[in-house]
Backbone and ligand atoms as CSV (ligand in chain L), in Angstrom:
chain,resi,resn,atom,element,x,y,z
A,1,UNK,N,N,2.015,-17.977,-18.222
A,1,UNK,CA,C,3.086,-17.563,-17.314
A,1,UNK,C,C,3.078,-18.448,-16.074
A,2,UNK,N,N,4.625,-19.124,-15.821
A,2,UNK,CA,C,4.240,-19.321,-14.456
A,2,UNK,C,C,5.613,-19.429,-13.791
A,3,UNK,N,N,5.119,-19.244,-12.390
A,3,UNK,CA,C,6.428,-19.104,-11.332
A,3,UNK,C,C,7.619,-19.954,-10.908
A,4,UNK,N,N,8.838,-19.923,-11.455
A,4,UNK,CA,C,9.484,-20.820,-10.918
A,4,UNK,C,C,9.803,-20.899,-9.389
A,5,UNK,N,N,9.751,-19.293,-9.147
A,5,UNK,CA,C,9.964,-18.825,-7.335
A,5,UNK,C,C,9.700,-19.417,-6.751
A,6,UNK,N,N,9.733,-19.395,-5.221
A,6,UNK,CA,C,8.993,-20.035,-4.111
A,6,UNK,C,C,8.182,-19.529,-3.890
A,7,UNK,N,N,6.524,-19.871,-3.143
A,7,UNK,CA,C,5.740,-18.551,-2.719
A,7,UNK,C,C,6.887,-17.738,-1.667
A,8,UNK,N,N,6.080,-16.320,-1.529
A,8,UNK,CA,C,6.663,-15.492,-0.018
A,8,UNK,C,C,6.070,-14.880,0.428
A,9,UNK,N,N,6.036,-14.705,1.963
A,9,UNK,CA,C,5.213,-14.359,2.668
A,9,UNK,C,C,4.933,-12.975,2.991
A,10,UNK,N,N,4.072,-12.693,3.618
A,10,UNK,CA,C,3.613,-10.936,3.574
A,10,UNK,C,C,4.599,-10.092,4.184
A,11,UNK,N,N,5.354,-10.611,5.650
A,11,UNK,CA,C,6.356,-9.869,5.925
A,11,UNK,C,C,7.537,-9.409,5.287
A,12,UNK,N,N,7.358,-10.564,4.051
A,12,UNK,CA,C,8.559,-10.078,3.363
A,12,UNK,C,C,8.748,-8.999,2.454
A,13,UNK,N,N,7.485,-7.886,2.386
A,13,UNK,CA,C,8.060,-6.955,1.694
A,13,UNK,C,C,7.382,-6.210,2.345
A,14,UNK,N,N,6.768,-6.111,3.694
A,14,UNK,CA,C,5.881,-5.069,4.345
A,14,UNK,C,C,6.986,-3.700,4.178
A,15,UNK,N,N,6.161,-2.766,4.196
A,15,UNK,CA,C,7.021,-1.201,4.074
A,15,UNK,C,C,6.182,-0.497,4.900
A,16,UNK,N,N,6.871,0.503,5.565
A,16,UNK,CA,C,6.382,1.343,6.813
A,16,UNK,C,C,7.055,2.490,6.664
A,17,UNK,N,N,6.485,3.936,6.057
A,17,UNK,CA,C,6.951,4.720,5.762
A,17,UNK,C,C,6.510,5.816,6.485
A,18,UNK,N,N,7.333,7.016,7.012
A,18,UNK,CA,C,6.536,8.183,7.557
A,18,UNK,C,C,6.869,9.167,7.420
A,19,UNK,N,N,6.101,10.435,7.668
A,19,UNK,CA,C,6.072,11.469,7.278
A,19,UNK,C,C,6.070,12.503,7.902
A,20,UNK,N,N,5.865,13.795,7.841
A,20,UNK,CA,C,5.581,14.899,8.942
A,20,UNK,C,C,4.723,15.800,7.873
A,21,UNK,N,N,3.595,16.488,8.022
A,21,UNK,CA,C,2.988,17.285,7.575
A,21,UNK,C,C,3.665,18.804,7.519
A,22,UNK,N,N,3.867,18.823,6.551
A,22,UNK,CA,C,4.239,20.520,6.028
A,22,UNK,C,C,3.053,21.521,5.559
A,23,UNK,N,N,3.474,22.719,6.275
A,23,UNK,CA,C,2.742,24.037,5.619
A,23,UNK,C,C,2.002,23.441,4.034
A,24,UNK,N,N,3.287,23.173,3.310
A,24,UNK,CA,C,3.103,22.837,1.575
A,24,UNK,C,C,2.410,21.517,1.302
A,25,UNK,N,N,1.952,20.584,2.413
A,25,UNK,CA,C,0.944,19.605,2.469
A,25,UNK,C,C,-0.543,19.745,2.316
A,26,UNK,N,N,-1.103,21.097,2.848
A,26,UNK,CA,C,-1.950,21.001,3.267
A,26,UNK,C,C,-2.890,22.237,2.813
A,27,UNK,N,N,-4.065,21.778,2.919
A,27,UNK,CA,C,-5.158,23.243,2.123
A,27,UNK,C,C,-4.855,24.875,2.841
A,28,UNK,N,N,-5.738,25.746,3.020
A,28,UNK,CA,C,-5.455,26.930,3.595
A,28,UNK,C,C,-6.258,26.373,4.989
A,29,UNK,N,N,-6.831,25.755,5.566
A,29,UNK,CA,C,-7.490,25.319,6.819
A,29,UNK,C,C,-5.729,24.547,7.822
A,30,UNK,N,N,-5.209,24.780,6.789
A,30,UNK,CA,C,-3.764,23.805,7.477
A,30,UNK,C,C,-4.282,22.057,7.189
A,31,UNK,N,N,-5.098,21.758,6.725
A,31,UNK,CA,C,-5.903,20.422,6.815
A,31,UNK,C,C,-5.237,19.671,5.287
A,32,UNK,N,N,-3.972,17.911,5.896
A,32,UNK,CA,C,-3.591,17.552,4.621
A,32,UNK,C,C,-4.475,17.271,4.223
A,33,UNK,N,N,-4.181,17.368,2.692
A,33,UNK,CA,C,-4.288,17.582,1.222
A,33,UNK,C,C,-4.549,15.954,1.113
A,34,UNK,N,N,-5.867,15.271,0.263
A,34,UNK,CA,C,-5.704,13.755,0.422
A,34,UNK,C,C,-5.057,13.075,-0.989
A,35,UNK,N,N,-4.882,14.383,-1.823
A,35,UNK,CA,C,-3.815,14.105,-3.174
A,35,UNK,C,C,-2.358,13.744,-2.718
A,36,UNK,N,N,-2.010,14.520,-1.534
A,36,UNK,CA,C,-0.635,14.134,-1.278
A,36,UNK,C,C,-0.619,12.816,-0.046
A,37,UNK,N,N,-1.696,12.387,0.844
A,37,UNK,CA,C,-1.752,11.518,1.207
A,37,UNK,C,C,-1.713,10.253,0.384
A,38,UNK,N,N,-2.474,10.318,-1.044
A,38,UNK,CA,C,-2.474,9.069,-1.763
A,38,UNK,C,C,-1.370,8.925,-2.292
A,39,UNK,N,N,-0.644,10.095,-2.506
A,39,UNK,CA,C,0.711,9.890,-3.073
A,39,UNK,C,C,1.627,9.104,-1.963
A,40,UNK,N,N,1.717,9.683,-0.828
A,40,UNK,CA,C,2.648,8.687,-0.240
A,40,UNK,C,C,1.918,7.784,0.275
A,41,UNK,N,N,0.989,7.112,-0.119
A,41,UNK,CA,C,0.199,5.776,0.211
A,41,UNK,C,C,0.551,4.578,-1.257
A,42,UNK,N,N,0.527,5.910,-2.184
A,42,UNK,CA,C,0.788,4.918,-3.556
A,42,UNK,C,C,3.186,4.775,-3.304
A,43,UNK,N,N,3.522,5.461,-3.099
A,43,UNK,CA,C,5.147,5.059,-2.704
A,43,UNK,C,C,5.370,3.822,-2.322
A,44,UNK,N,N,4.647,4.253,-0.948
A,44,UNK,CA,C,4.282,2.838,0.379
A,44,UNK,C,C,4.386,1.424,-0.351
A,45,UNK,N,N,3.310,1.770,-0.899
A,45,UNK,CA,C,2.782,0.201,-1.776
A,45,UNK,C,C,3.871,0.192,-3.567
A,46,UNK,N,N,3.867,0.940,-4.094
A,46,UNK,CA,C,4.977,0.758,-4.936
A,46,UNK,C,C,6.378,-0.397,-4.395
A,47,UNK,N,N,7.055,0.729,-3.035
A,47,UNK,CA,C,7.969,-0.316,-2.586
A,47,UNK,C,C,7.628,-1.782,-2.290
A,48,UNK,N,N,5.878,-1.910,-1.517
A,48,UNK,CA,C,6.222,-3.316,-1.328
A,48,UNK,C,C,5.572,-4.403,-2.592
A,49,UNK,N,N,5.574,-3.690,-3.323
A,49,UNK,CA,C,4.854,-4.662,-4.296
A,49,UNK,C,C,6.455,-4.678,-5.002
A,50,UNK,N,N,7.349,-3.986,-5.303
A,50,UNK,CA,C,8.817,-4.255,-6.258
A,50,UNK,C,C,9.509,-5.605,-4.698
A,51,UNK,N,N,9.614,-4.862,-3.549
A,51,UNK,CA,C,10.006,-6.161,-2.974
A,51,UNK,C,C,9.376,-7.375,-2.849
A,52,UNK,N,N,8.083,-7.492,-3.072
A,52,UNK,CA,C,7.493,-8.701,-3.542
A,52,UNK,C,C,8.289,-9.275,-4.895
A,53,UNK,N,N,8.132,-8.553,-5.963
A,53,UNK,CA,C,8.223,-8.926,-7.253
A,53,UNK,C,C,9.624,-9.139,-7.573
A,54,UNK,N,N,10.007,-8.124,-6.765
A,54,UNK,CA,C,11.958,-8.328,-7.096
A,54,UNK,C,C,12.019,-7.836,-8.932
A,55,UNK,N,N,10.961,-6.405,-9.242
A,55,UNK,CA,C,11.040,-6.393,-9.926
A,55,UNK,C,C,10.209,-4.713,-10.520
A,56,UNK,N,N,10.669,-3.664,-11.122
A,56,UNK,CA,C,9.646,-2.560,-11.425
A,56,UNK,C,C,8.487,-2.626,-11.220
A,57,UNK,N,N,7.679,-1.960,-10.470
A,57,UNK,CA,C,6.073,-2.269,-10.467
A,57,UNK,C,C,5.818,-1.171,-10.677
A,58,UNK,N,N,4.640,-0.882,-11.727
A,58,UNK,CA,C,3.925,0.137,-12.134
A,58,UNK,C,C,2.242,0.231,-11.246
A,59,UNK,N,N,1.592,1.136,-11.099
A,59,UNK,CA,C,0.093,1.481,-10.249
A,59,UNK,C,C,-0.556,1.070,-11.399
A,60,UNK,N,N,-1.444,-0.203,-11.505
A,60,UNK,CA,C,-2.836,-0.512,-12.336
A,60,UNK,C,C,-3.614,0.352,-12.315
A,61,UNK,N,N,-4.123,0.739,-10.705
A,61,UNK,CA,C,-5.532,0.925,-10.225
A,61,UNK,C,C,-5.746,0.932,-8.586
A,62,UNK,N,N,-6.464,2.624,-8.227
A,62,UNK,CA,C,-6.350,2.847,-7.028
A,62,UNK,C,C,-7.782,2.574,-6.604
A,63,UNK,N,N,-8.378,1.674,-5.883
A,63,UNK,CA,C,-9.848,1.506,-4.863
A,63,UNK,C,C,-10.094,1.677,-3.813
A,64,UNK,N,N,-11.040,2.179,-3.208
A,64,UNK,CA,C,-12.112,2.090,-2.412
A,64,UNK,C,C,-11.092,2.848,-0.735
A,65,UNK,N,N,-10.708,3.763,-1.433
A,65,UNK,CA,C,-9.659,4.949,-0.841
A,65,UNK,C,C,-10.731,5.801,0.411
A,66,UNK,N,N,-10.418,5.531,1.734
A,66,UNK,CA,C,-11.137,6.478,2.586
A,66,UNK,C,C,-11.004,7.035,3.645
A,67,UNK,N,N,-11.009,8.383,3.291
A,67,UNK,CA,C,-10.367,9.304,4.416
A,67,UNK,C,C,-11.192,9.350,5.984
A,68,UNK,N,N,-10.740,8.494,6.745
A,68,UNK,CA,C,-11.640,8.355,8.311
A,68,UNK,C,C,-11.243,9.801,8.805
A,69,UNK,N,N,-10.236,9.949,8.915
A,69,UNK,CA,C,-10.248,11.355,9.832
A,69,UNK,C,C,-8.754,12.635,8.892
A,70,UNK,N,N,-9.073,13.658,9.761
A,70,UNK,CA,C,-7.905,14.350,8.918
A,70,UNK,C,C,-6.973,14.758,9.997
A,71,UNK,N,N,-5.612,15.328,9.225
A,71,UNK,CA,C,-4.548,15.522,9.836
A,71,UNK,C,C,-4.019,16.393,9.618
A,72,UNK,N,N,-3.361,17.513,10.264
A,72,UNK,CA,C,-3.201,18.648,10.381
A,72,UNK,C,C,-1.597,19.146,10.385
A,73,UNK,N,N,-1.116,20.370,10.056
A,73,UNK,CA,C,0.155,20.116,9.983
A,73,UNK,C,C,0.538,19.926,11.428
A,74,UNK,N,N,2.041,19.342,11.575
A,74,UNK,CA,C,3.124,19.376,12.342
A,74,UNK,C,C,2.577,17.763,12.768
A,75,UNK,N,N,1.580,16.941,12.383
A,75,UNK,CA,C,1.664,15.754,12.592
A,75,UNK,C,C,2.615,14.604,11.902
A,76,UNK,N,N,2.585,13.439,12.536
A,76,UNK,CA,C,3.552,12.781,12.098
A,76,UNK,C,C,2.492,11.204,11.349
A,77,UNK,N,N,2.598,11.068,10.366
A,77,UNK,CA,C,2.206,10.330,9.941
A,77,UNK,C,C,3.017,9.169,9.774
A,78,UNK,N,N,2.064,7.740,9.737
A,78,UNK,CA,C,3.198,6.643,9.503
A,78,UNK,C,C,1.805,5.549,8.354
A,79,UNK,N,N,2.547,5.268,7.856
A,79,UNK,CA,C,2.007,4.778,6.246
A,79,UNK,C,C,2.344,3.185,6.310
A,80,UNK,N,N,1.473,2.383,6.430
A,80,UNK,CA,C,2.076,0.692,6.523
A,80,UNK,C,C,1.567,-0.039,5.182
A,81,UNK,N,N,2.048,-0.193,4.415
A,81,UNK,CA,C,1.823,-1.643,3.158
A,81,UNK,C,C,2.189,-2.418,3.270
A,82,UNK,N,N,1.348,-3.263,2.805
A,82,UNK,CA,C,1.154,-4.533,3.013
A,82,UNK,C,C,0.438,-5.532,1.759
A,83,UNK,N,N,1.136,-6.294,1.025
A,83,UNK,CA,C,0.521,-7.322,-0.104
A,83,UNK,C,C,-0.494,-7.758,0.539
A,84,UNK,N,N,-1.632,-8.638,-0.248
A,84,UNK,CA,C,-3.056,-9.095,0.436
A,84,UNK,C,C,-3.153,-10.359,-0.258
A,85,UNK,N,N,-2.532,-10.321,-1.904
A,85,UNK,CA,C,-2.796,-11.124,-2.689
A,85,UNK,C,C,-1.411,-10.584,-4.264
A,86,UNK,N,N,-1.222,-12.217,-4.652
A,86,UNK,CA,C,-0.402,-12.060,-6.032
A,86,UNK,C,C,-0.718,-12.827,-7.038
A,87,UNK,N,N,-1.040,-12.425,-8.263
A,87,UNK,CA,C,-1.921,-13.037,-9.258
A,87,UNK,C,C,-0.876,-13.643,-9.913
A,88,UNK,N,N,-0.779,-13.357,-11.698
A,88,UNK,CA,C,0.386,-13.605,-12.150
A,88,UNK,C,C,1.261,-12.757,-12.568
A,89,UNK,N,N,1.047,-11.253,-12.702
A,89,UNK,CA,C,1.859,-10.202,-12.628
A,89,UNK,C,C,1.224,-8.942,-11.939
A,90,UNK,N,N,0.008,-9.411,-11.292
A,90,UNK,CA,C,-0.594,-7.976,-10.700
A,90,UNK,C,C,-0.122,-8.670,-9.047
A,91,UNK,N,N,-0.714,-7.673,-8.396
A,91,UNK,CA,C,-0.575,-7.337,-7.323
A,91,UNK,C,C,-1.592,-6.730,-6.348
A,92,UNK,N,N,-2.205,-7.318,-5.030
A,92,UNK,CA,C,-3.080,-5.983,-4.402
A,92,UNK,C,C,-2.239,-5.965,-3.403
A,93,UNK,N,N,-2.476,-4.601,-2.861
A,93,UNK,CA,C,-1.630,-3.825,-1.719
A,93,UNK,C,C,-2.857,-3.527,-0.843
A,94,UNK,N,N,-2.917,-3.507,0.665
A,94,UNK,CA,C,-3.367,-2.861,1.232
A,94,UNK,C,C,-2.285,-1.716,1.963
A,95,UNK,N,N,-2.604,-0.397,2.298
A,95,UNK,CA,C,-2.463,0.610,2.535
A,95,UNK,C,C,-3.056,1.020,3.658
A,96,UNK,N,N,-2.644,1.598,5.000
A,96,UNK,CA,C,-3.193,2.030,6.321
A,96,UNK,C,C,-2.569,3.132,6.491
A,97,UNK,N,N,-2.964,4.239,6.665
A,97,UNK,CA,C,-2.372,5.377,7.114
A,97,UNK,C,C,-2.688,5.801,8.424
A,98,UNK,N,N,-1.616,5.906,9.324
A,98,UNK,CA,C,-2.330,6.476,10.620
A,98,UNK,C,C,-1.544,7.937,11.089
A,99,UNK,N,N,-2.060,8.550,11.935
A,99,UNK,CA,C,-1.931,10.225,12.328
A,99,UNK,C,C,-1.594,10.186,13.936
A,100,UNK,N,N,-0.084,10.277,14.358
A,100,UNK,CA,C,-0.148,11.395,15.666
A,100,UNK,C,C,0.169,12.721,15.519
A,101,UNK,N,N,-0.292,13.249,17.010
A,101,UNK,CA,C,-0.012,14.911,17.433
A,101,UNK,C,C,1.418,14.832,17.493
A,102,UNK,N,N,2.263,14.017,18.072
A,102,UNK,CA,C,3.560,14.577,18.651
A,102,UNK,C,C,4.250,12.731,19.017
A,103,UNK,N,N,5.645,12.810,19.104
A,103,UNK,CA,C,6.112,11.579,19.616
A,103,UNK,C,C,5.271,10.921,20.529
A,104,UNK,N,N,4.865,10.965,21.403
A,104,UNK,CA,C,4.015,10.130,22.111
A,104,UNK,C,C,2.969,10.084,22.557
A,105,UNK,N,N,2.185,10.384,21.510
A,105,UNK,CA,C,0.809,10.515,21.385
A,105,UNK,C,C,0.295,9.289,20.903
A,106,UNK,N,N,-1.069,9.176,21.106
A,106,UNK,CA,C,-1.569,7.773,20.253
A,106,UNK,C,C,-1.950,7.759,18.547
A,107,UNK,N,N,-1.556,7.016,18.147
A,107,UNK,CA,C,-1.625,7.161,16.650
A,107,UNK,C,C,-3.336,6.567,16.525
A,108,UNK,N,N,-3.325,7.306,15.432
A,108,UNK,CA,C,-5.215,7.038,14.860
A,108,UNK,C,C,-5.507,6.709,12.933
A,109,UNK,N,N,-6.226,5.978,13.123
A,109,UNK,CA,C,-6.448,5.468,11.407
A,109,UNK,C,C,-6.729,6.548,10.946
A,110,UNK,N,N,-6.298,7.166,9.818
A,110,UNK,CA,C,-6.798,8.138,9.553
A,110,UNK,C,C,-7.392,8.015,7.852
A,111,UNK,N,N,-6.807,7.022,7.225
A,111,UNK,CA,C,-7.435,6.146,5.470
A,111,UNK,C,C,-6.620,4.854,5.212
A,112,UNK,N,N,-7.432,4.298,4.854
A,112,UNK,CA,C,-7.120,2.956,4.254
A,112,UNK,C,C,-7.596,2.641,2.552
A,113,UNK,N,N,-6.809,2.078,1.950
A,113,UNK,CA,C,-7.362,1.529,0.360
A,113,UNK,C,C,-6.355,0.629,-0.515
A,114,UNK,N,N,-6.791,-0.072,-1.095
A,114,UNK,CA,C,-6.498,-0.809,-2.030
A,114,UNK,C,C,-5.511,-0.543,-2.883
A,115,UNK,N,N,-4.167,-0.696,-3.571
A,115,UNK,CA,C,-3.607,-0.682,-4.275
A,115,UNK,C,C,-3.337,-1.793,-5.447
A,116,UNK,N,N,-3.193,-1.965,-6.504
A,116,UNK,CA,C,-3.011,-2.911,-7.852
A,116,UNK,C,C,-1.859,-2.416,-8.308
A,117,UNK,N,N,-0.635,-3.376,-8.193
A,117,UNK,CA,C,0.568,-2.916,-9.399
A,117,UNK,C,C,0.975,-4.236,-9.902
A,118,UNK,N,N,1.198,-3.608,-11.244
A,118,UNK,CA,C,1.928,-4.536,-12.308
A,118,UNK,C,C,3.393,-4.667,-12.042
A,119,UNK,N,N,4.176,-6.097,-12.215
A,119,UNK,CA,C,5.005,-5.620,-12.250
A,119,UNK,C,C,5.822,-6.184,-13.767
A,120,UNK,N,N,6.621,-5.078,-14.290
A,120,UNK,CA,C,7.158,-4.565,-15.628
A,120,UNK,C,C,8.758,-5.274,-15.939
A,121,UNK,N,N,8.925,-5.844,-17.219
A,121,UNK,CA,C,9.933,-5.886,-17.536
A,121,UNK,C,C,10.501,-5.213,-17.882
A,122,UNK,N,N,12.218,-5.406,-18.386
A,122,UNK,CA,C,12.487,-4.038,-19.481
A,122,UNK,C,C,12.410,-3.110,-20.436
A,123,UNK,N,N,11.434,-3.835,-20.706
A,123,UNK,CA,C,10.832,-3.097,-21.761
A,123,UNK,C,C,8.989,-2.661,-22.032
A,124,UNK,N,N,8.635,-3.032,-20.413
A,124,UNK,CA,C,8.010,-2.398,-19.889
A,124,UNK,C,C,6.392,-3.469,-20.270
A,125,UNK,N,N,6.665,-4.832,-20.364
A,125,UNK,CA,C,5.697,-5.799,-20.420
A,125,UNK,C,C,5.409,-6.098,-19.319
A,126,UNK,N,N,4.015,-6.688,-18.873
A,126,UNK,CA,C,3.817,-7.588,-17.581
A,126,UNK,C,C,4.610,-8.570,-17.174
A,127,UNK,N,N,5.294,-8.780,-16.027
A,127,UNK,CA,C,5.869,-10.169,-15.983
A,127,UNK,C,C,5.519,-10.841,-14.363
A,128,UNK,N,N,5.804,-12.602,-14.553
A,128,UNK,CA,C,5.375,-12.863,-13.676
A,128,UNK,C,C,5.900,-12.461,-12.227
A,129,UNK,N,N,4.953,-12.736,-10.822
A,129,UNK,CA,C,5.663,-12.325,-10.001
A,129,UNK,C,C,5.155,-13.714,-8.394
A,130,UNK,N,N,6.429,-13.663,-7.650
A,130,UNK,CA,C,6.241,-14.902,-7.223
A,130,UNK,C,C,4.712,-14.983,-5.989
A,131,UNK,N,N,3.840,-16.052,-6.147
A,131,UNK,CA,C,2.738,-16.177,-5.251
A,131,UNK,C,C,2.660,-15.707,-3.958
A,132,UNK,N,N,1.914,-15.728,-3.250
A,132,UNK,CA,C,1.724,-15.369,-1.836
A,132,UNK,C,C,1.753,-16.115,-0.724
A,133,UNK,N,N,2.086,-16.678,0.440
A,133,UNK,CA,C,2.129,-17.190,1.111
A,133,UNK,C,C,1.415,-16.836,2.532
A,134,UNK,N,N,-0.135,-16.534,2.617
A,134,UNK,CA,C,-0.224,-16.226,3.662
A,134,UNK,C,C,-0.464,-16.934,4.949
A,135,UNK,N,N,-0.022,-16.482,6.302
A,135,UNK,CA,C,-0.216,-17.377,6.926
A,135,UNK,C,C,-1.298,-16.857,8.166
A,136,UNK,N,N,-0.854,-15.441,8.664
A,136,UNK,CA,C,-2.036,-15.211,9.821
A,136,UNK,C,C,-3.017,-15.190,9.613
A,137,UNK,N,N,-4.198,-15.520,10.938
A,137,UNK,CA,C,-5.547,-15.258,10.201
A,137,UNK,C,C,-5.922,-14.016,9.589
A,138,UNK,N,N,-5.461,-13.275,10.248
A,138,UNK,CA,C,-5.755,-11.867,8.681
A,138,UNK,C,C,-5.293,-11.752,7.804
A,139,UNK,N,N,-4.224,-12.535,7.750
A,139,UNK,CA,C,-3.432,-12.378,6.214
A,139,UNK,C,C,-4.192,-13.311,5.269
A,140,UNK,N,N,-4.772,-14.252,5.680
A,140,UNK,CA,C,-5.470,-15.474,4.862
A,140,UNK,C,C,-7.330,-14.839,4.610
A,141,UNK,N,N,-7.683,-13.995,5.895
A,141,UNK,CA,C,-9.104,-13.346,5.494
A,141,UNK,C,C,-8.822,-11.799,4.100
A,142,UNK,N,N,-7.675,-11.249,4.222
A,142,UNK,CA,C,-6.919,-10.338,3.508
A,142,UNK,C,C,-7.216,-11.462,1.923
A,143,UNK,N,N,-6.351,-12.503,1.954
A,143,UNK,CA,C,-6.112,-12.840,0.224
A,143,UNK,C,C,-7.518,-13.815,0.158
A,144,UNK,N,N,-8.312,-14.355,0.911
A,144,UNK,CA,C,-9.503,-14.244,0.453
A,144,UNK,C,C,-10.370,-13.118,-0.437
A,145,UNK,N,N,-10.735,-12.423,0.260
A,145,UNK,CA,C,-10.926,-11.328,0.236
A,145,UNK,C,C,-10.525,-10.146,-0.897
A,146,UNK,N,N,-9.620,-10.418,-1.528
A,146,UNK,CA,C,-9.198,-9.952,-2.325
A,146,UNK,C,C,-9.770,-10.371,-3.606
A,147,UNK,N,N,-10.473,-11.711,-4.053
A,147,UNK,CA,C,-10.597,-12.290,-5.146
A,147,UNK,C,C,-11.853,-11.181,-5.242
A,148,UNK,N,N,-12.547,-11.407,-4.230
A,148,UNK,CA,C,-14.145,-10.115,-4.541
A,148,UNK,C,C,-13.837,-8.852,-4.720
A,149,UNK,N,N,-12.852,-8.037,-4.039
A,149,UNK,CA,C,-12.431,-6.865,-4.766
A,149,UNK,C,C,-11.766,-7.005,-6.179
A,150,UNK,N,N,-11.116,-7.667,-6.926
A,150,UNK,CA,C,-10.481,-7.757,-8.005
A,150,UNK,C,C,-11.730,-7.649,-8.994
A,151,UNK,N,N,-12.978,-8.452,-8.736
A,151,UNK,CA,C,-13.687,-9.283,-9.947
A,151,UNK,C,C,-15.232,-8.354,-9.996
A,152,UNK,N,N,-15.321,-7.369,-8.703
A,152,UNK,CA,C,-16.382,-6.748,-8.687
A,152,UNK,C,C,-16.724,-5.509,-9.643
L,1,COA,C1,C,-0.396,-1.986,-16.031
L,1,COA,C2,C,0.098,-2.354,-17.430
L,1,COA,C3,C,1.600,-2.664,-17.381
L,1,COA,C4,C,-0.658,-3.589,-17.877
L,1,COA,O1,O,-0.237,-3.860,-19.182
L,1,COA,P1,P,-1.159,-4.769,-20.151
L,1,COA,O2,O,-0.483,-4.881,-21.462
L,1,COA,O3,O,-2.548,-4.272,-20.083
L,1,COA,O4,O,-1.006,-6.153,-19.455
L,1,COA,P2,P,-1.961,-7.395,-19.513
L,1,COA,O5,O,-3.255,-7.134,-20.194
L,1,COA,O6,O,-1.104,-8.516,-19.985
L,1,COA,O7,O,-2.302,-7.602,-17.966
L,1,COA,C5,C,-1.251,-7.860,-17.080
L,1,COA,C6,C,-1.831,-7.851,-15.697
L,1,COA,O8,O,-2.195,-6.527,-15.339
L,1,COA,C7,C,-3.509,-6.531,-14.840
L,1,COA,N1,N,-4.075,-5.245,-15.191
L,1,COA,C8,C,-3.938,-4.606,-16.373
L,1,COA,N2,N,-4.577,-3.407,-16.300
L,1,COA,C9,C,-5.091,-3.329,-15.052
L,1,COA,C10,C,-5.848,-2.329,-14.388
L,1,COA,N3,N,-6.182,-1.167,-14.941
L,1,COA,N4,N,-6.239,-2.573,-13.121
L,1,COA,C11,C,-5.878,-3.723,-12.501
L,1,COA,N5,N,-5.157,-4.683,-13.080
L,1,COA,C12,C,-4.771,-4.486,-14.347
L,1,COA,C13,C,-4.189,-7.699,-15.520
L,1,COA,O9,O,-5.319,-8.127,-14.773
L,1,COA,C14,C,-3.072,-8.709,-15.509
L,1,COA,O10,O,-2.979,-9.295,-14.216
L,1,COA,P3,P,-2.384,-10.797,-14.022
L,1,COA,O11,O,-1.157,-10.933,-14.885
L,1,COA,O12,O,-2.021,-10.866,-12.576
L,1,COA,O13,O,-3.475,-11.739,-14.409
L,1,COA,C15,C,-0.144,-1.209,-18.455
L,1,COA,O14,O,-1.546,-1.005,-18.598
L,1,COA,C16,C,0.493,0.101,-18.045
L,1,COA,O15,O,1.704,0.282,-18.236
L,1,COA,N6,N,-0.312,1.018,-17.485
L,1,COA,C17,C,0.222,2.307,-17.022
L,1,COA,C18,C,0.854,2.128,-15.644
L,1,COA,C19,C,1.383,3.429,-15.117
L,1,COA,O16,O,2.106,4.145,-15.794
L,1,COA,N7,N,0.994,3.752,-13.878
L,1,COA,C20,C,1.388,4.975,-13.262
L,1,COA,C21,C,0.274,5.939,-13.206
L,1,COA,S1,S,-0.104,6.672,-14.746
């Protein structure tokens, strides 16, 4: 397989999604639920791995997922993805979730992890998807970095 595309760069499919914690989020402590956090962490990264790919992306494989702090209802969560690295039809995503109390409060990390998606033709094969282009220094320590999570 290989790319006729141009590479593209990480901003180009970053996704920033947010949320508000509901009653129906969260255990009987009021404390979210980290099944429904990964769910809208896996969305997050769904979208930016199809705007990478310009193309269906399916979830490979979720890693090294960790809940720093918890969040409670009536908070407002905001969810940032971000590509790290693009193989020839996979994908890694990084995922940041952070937690405020109220509009202008300070937001806090609250989990970060790894995402892998394929992305799918019509008929639901791997297909290729265009390279990465990174350029900041974290974006370039990010797709380093990525080859040791993939191969470990
Ligand atoms: C992901 C999927 C499309 C891969 O299909 P496949 O026939 O195994 O594809 P291949 O063996 O040709 O591998 C294609 C790519 O997927 C990667 N891959 C396959 N399975 C993977 C896994 N479990 N974790 C990470 N990467 C995986 C391969 O490394 C390869 O990457 P590359 O093209 O960048 O080198 C297929 O396993 C699938 O449909 N899985 C279910 C996905 C799904 O429904 N997810 C939702 C949750 S259930």
């Amino acid at each position: 397989m290989t790319s006729k595309r141009n590479a593209k760069k990480v901003k180009e499919s970053v996704t920033v999604k947010t949320e508000i914690v509901f009653p129906n989020d969260t255990n009987p402590m009021g404390i979210l639920l980290g099944g429904r956090l990964v769910e809208w962490m896996d969305i997050a990264a769904a979208i930016t791995a199809q705007n990478h790919a310009e193309n269906i992306c399916v979830t490979a494989q979720i890693n090294n997922i960790k809940f720093e702090h918890s969040s409670q209802v009536g908070d407002i969560i905001h969810i940032t993805a971000k590509i790290t690295r693009a193989y020839n039809s996979s994908m890694e995503i990084i995922v940041i979730a952070e937690s405020r109390k109220s509009v202008n409060s300070k937001k806090q990390q609250i989990a970060i992890g790894y995402f892998t998606f394929v992305a799918i033709n019509k008929v639901g094969e791997a297909t290729i998807v265009p390279k990465l282009m990174p350029i900041t220094k974290l974006e370039k320590q990010l797709f380093n970095s990525a080859l040791n999570r993939k191969f470990k």
